[in-house]
C-alpha positions as CSV (number, residue, x, y, z in Angstrom):
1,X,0.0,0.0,0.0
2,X,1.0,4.1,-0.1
3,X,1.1,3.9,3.2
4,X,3.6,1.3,3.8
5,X,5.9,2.3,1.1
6,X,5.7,5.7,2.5
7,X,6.9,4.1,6.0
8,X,9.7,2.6,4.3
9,X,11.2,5.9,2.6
10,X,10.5,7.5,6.2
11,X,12.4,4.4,8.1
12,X,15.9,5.3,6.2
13,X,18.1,7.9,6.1
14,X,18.8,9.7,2.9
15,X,22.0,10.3,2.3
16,X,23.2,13.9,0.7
17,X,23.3,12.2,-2.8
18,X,19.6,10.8,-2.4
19,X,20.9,6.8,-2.8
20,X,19.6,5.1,-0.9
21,X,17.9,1.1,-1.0
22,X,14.2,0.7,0.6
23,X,14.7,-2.8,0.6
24,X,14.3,-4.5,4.0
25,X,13.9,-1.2,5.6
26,X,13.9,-0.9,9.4
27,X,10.5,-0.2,9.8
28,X,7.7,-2.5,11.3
29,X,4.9,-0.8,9.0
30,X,8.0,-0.3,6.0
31,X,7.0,-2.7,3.0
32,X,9.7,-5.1,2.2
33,X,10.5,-4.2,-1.4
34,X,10.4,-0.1,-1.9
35,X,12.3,2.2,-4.3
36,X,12.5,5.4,-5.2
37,X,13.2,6.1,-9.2
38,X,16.2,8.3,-10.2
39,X,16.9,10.7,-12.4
40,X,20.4,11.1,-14.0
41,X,20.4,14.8,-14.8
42,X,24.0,16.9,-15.8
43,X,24.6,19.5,-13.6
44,X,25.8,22.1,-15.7
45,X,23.6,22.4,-19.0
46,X,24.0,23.6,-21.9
47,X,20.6,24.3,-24.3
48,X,18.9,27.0,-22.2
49,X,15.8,26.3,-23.3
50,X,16.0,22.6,-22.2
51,X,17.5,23.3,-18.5
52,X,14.8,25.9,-17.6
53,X,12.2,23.5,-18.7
54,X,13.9,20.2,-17.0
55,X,14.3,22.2,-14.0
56,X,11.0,23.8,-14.2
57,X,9.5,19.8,-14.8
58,X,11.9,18.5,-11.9
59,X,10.8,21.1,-9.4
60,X,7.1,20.6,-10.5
61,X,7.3,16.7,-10.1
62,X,8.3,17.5,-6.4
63,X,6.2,20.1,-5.5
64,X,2.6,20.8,-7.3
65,X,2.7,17.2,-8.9
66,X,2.5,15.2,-5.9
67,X,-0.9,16.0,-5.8
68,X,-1.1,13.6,-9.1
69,X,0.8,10.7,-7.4
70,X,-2.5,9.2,-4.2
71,X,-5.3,9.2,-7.3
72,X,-2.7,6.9,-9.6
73,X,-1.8,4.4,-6.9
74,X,1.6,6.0,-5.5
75,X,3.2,7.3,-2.6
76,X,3.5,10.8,-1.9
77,X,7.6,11.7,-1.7
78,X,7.8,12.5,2.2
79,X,9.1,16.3,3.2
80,X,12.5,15.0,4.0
81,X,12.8,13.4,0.7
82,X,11.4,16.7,-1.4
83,X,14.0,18.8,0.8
84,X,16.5,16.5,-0.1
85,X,16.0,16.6,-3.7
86,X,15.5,20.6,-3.5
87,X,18.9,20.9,-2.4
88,X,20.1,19.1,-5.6
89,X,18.1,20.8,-8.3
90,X,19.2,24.3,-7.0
91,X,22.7,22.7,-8.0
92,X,21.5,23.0,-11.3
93,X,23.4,25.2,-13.9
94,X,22.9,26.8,-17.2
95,X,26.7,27.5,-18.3
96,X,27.8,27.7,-14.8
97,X,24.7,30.2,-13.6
98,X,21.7,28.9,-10.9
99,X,18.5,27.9,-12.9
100,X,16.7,27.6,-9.5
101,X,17.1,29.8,-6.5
């Protein structure tokens, strides 16, 4: 369920480069086999037009579209894991510059 793949993302750390394995977790309401699904993104990009939109998209995905995620079945990311992932896309670049502040 939601609910116990929610527990499992809360039961583990996340480290500071958001890898991490759900499976097994150390909760006792965690279900067994839990993942989260990455995103391999360069830092620095080049097209402007494609990093303001991926950033834009990424930030979205975190934010205003985990509204989307309960009505199709999945977990909603928990606040440690979107402020986790925050910290990464305002490491975004466009030719060296912050696409997120």
């Amino acid at each position: 369920t939601p609910t116990a793949v929610r527990a499992a993302a809360l039961s583990e750390p996340l480290p500071g480069n958001l890898l991490v394995s759900l499976t097994n977790p150390s909760g006792a309401d965690a279900y067994a086999i839990s993942y989260y699904t990455y995103l391999v993104v360069f830092q620095d990009l080049a097209n402007p037009y494609a990093a303001r939109t991926l950033a834009a998209l990424l930030w979205w995905i975190i934010h205003d579209g985990q509204a989307l995620s309960a009505p199709q079945g999945h977990t909603v990311l928990p606040m440690k894991t979107v402020a986790a992932v925050e910290v990464r896309l305002k490491q975004l670049r466009l030719h060296g510059l912050p696409l997120l502040r």
